[in-house]
C-alpha positions as CSV (number, residue, x, y, z in Angstrom):
1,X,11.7,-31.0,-97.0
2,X,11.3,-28.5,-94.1
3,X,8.1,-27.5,-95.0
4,X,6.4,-30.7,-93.8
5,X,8.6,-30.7,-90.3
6,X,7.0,-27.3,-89.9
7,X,3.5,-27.2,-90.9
8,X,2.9,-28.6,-87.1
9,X,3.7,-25.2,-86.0
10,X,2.1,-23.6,-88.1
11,X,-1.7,-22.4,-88.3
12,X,-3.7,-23.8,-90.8
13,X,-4.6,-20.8,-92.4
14,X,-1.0,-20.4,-93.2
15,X,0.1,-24.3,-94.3
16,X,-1.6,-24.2,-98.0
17,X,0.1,-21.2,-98.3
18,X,3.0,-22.2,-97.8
19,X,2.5,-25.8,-99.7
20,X,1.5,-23.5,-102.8
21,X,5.3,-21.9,-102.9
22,X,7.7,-23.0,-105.5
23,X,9.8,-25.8,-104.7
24,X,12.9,-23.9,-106.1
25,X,11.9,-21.3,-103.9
26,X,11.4,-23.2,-100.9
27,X,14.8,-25.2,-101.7
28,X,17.0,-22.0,-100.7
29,X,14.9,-20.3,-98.4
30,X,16.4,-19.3,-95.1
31,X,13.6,-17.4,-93.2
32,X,10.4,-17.6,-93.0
33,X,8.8,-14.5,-91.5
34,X,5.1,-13.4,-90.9
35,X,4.6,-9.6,-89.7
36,X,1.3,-8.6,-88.8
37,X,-0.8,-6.8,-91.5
38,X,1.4,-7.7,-94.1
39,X,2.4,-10.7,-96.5
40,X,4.1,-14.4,-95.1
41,X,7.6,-13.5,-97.3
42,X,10.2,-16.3,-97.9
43,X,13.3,-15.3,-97.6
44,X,16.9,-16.6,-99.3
45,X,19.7,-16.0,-102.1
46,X,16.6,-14.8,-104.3
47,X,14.0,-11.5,-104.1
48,X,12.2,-11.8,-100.9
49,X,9.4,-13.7,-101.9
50,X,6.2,-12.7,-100.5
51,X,2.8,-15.4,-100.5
52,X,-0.4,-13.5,-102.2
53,X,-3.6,-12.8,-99.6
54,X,-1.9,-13.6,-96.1
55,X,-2.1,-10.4,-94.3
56,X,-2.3,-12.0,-91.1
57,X,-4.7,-10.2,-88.9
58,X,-4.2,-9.7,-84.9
59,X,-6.0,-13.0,-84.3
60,X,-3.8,-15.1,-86.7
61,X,-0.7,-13.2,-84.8
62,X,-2.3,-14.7,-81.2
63,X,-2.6,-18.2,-83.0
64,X,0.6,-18.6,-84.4
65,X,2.2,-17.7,-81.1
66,X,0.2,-20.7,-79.6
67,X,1.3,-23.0,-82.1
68,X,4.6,-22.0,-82.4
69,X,4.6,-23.0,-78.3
70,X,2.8,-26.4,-78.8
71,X,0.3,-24.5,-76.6
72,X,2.7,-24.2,-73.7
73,X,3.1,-20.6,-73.4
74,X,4.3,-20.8,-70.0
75,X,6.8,-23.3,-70.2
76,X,8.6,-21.1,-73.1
77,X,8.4,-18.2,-71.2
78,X,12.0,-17.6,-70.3
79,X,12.9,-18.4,-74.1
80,X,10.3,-15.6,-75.2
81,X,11.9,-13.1,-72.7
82,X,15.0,-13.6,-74.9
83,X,13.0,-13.4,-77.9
84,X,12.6,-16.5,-79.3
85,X,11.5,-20.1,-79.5
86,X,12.9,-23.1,-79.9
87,X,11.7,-25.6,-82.4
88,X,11.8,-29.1,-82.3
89,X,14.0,-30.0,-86.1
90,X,15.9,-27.7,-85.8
91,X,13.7,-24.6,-86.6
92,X,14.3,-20.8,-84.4
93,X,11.7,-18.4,-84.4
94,X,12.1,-14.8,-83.4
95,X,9.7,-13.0,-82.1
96,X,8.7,-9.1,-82.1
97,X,5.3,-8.0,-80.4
98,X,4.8,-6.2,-77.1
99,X,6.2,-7.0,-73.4
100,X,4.2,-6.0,-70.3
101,X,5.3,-6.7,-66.6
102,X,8.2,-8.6,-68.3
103,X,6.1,-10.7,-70.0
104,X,5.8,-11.6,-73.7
105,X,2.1,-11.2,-74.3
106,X,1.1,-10.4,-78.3
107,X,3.3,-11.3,-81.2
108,X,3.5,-8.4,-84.0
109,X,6.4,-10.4,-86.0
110,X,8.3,-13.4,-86.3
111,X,11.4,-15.1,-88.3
112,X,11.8,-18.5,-88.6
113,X,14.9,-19.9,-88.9
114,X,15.5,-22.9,-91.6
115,X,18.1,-25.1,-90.1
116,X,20.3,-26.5,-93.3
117,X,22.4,-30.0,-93.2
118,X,25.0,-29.7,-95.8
119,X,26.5,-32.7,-95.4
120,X,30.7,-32.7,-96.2
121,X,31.0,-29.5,-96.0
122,X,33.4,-29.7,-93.7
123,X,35.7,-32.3,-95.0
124,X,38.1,-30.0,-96.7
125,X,38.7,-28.8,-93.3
126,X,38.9,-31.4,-90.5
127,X,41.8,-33.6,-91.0
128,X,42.8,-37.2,-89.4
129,X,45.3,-36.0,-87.1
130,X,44.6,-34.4,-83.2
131,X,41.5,-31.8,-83.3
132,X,41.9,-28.2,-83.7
133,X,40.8,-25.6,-82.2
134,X,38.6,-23.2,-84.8
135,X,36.1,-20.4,-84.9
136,X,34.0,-19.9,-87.5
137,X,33.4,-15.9,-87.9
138,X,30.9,-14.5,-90.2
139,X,27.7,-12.7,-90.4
140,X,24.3,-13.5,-90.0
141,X,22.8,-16.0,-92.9
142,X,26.7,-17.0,-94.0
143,X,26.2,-20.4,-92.9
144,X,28.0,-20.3,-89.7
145,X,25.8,-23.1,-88.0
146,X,25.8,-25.2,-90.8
147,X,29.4,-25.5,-91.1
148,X,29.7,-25.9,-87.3
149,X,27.3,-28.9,-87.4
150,X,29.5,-30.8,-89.9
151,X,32.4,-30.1,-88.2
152,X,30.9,-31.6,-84.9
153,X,29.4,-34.4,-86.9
154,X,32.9,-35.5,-88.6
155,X,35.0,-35.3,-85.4
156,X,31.8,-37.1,-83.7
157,X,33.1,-39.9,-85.8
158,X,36.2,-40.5,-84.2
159,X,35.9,-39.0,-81.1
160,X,34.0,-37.8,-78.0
161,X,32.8,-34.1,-79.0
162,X,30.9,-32.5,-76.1
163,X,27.9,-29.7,-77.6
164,X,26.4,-26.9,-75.3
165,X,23.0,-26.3,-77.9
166,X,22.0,-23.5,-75.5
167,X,19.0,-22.8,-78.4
168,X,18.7,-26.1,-80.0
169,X,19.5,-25.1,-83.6
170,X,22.9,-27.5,-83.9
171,X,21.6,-30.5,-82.8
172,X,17.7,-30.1,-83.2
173,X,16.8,-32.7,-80.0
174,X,13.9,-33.9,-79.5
175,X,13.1,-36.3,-76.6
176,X,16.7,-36.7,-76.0
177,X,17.2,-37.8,-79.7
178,X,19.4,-35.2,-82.7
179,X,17.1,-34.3,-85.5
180,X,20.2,-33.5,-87.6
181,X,23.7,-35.4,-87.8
182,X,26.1,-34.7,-85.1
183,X,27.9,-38.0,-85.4
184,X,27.8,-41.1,-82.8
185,X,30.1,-39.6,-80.1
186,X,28.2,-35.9,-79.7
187,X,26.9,-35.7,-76.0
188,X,24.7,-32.7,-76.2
189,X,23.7,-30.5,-73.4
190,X,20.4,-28.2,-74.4
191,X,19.2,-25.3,-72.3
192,X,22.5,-24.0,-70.6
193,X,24.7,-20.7,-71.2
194,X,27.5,-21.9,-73.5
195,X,30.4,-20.5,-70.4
196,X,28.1,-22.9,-67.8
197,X,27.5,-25.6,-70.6
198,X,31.3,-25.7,-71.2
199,X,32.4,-26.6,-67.3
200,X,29.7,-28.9,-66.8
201,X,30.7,-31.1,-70.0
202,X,34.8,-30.9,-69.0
203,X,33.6,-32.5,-65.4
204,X,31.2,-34.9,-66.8
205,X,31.6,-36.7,-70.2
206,X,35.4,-36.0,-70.8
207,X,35.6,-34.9,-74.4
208,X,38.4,-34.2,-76.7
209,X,36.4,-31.3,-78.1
210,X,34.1,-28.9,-77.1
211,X,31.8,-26.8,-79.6
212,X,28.9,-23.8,-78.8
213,X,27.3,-21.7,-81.1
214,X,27.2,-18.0,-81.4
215,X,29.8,-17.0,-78.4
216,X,28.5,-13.6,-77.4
217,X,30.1,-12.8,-74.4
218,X,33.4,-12.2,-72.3
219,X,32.6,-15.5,-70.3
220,X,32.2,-17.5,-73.4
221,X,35.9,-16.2,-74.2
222,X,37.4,-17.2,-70.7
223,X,35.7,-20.8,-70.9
224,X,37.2,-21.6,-74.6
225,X,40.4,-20.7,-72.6
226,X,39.4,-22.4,-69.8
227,X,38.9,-25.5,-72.1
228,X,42.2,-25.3,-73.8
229,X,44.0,-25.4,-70.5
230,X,42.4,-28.4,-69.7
231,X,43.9,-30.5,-73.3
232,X,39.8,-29.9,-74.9
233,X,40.1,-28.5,-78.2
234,X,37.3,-25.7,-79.5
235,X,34.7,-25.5,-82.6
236,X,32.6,-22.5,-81.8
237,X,31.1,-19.8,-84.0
238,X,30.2,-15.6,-83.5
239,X,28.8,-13.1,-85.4
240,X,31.3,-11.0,-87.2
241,X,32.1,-8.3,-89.4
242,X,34.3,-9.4,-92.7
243,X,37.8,-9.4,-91.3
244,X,37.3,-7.6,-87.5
245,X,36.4,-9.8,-84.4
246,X,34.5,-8.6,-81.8
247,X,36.1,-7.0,-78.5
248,X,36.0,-10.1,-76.3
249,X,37.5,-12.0,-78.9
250,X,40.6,-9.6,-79.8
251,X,43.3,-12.1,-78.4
252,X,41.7,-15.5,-80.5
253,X,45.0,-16.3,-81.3
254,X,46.0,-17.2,-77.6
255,X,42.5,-19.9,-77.9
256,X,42.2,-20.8,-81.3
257,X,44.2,-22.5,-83.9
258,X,42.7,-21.6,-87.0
259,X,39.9,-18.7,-87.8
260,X,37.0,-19.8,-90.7
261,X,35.5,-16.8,-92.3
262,X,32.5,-16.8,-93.7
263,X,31.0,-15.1,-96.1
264,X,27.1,-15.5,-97.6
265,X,26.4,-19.1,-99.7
266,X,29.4,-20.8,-97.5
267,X,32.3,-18.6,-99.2
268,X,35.0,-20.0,-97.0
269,X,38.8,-18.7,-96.1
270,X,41.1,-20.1,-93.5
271,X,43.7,-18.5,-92.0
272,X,45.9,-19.0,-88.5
273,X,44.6,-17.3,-85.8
């Protein structure tokens, strides 16, 4: 159960708290979030569930923020400039407080993340022939990283599959090791912009396919193409809006094979790019 992976990070005013909440409730939750002054709330598919007496006070807020480090503020820092940190299991919290000289100094609200294995999801989808190229398009909460991870784990089977985890939600690494399945043949490269990630696995570890989550930006575009050139089929996923791809992604069809919409609960519908 992910409650147990994160009471670690969590202070312990907060664990029992969370050890007291339903187990069907904590079965579908997909955020955790704590906001300052206000009730730890679950949230999922279900009325956001909030747990009874935990306004969490300022010092609480300055505690979590340690924990949720490991106590190693400054190493993080760069992450917390982006707003957030990286979990080991899997686990993403976003952060919301107040920034001074550039620096993320008092936390005021954060999201966790659950990370979900739904293992087989994908095997309606990936068949035994040569990979395809696909992006998974939906919006936030609709499962998009899930569905990537299987599809990297069943490929993984048969094939090298290079990952760029810029965030470490797919693969969950810890010491060099996943936390969740990405299949025997997954080299995975943590830490690096997905455009930067992308070139240094094409000169390096030779795969047949490349996958990144959440492209966000122009150069994410041009290094999918960039792949594709080389032979390296793509599994990526981006945020989008039922039906309408973002700007830098307007000419998919010249990159990608197939487009996977998503909609909440893993509603899925393929179509040709």
């Amino acid at each position: 159960m992910w409650r147990d992976r994160l009471y670690p990070f969590l202070p312990a005013a907060l664990r029992p708290l969370l050890a007291a909440v339903p187990c069907d409730i904590a079965t579908d939750t997909r955020e955790l979030r704590v906001r300052c002054g206000r009730p730890m709330t679950l949230c999922g598919p279900f009325p956001d569930y909030p747990c009874q007496n935990t306004a969490a006070g300022p010092k609480l807020m300055e505690n979590l923020l340690q924990t949720l480090a490991q106590y190693g503020l400054y190493a993080q820092e760069d992450c917390l400039r982006h707003g957030f940190l990286s979990l080991p299991g899997g686990f993403r919290a976003g952060v919301c407080g107040r920034m001074s000289n550039g620096r993320f100094i008092a936390l005021s609200s954060v999201c966790i993340r659950i990370p979900r294995e739904k293992i087989g999801l994908a095997k309606g989808i990936i068949g035994p022939g040569p990979p395809k190229s696909m992006l998974i398009a939906g919006p936030p909460g609709s499962g998009k990283t899930t569905l990537l991870r299987d599809i990297v784990r069943l490929l993984a089977q048969r094939m090298p599959v290079g990952l760029v985890d810029e965030r470490g939600e797919v693969a969950a690494c810890h010491e060099g090791r996943p936390g969740l399945d990405v299949g025997p043949h997954c080299d995975i490269l943590e830490g690096c912009p997905k455009a930067e990630g992308f070139m240094w696995l094409l000169r390096s570890m030779a795969p047949r396919v490349l996958a990144a989550d959440e492209l966000g930006h122009t150069a994410d575009a041009e290094a999918c193409r960039a792949a594709r050139r080389a032979g390296v089929a793509v599994a990526a996923t981006v945020h989008a809006s039922p039906g309408k791809l973002p700007v830098f992604l307007q000419d998919a069809g010249q990159t990608f094979d197939h487009i996977i919409w998503l909609e909440p609960n893993f509603k899925i519908r393929m179509e040709a790019a």
